[in-house]
N, C-alpha and C positions, 0 to 999 in steps of 0.2 A: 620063836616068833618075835620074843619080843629084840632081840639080838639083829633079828630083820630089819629093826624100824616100828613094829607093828604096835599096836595099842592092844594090848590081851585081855580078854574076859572067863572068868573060870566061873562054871555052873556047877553045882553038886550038893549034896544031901546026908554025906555021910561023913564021922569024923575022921576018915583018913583022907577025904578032900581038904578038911581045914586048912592045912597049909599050904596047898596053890591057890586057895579061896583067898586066903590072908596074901599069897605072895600077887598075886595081879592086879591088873591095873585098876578093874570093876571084879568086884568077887560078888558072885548071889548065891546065894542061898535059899532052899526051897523048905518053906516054913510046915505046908501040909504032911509032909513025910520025912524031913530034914531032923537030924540029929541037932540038939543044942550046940553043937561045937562050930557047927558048917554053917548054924544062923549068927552065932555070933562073932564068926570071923567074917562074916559078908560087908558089904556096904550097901547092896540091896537085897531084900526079902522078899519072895515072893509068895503069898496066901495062897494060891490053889497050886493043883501041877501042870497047868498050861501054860508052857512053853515059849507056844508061838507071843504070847504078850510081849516076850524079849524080841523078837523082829520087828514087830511095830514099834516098840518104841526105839531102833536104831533106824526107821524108816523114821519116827519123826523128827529125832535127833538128825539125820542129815537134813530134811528139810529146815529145821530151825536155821543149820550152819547158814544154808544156802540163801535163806530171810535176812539173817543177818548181814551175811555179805554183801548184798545187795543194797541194803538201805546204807552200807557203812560206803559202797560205792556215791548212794544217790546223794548223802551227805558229803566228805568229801571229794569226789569230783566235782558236784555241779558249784560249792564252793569256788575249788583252784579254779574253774574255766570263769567264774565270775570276778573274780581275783587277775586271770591272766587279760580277761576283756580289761580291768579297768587299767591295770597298768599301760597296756596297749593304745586303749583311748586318750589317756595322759600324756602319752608319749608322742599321737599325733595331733591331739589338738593345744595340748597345754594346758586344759584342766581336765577334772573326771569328770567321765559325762555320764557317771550318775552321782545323784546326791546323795546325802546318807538316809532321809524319809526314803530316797525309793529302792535302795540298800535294803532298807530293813523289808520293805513289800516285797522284794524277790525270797528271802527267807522266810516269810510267811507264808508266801502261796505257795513254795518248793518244799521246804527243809519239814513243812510241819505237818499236815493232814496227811500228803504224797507218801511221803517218807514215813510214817508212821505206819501208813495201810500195808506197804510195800515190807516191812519190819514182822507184822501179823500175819501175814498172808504168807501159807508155804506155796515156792515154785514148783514142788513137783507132789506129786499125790503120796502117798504111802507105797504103793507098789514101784513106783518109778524110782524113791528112794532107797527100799532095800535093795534094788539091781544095783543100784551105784555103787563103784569099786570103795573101798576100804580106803585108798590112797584122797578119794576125791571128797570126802568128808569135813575132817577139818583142817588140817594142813594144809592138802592141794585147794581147796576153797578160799584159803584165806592167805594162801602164799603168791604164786606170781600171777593165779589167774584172776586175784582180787585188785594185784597193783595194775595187772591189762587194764580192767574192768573202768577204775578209776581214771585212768589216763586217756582211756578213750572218751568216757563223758566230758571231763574236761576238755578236751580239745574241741567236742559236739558243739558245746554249750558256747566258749567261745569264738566259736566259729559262726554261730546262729547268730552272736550278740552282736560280733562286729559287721556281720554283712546287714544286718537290719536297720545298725545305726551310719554305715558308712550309704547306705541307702538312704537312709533319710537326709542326711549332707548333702551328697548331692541331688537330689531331687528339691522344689520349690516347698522354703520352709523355714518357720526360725531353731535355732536351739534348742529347744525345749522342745517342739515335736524331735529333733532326731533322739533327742533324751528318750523322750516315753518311746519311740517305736526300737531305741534299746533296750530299755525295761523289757514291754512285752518280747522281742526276742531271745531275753535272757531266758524269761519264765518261761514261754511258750515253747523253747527249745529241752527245757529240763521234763516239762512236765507230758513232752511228746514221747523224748527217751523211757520214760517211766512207763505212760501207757503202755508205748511197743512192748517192753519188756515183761508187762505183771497183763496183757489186754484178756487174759481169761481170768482176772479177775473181778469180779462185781466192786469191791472194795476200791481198788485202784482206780476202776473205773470213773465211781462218783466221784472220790476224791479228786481227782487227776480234772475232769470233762466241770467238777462244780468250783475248783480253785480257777482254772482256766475262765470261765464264768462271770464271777467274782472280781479278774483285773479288768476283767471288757467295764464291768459295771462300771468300777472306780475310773477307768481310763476315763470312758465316754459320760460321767456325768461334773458337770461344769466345777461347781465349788467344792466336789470331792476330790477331781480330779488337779485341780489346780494347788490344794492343800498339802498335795502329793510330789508338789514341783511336775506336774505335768500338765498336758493339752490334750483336747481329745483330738481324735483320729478320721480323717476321711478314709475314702474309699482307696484312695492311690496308697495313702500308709498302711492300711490295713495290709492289702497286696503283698507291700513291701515287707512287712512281715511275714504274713504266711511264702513268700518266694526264701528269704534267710532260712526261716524253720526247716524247709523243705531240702533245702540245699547243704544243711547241716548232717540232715538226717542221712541226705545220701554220701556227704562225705563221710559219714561212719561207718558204710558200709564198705566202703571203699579201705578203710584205716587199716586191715587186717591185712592184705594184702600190700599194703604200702610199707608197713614192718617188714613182713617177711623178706619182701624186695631187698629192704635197707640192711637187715640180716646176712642175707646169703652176698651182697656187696661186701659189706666189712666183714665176712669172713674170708672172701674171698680177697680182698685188701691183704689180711691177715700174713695168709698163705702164701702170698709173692711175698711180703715185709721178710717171713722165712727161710724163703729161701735166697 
């Protein structure tokens, strides 16, 4: 097994298990009936003879993986897409069109409550985690379907930020509204991807639906708002956001399929280049 690739765990009670206890990856040891040898070669003990405790906790140990992965996505991805937004805005208007106050308010109302909930909160239940293949754990979790993961928010997020703010450009306005209605694009695009993705959870829920909340407040109230280097919002900018948010979302559904496209081209590229 372990010569497979495989992460091995040996179980046993007596002292001619000690040596595969000792030799594997996780060795336990069963303490109710276990010889002295096979408890103290273990790394874990277990107090009664039931068993099954050892599948639930690989059921929660892949969920934990699956927590983790997730929030290391909603951190950085929604980052790099907020990072490729400002480069991008730099690049067409000649300065950043956000400033560093409302910099720091997109990692407050993303990076901290969101991303926390989403860190605690396992995505799948106990039973839906012990069905999960061995491979999908912590390697496959955290190998290319973590770097997909990240790359598609990013791209989400940036995409939400620049069509909210290129919306407010041209639409009737100064600077600083197409500023705040990229703000709100930025956040409002992170903390949509988040919902969608954790929306059975109560947790993510508040967090998500009560940071969301929270930048209307700041937006839409005058001396808060303005402290924040922004302006509040009509009715046409709000739109203009929620039309970005939406457009974001649905370019990410689209994303998976735009890979693959680009895949099976350069392979197919490849193939002639070959022969």
């Amino acid at each position: 097994l372990r010569d497979a690739g495989r992460v091995v765990g040996m179980v046993g009670d007596g002292a001619n298990d000690a040596a595969a206890i000792r030799a594997a990856d996780i060795g336990v040891g069963i303490s109710a009936r276990g010889s002295a040898a096979a408890r103290n070669a273990a790394d874990i003990v277990l107090t009664d003879d039931d068993l099954t405790v050892l599948i639930d906790a690989i059921g929660e140990g892949r969920a934990l993986w699956h927590s983790v992965a997730d929030a290391i996505a909603v951190l950085i991805g929604g980052n790099a897409g907020e990072v490729g937004f400002g480069i991008l805005g730099t690049l067409l208007s000649g300065r950043a069109p956000l400033s560093t106050r409302q910099m720091l308010m997109v990692n407050l109302f993303t990076d901290l409550f969101p991303a926390m909930a989403v860190a605690v909160t396992p995505e799948e239940d106990a039973g839906q985690a012990r069905a999960t293949s061995p491979e999908d754990a912590a390697g496959g979790v955290l190998g290319e379907p973590l770097i997909r993961q990240i790359r598609h928010r990013a791209l989400t997020t940036c995409l939400g930020a620049v069509t909210a703010w290129l919306i407010g450009r041209f639409t009737p306005g100064t600077a600083r509204r197409s500023g705040t209605m990229a703000l709100c694009g930025v956040v409002g695009t992170q903390l949509a991807q988040t919902l969608l993705d954790r929306r059975g959870s109560t947790l993510v829920r508040v967090t998500s639906l009560g940071s969301a909340l929270v930048l209307i407040a700041v937006v839409q109230t005058p001396g808060v708002s303005r402290l924040f280097g922004c302006s509040p919002l009509g009715p046409v900018a709000w739109t203009g956001v929620v039309v970005a948010i939406a457009l974001a979302l649905a370019g990410q559904r689209v994303l998976p399929g735009v890979e693959r496209t680009v895949e099976r081209l350069a392979a197919a590229g490849r193939e002639r280049a070959g022969r």
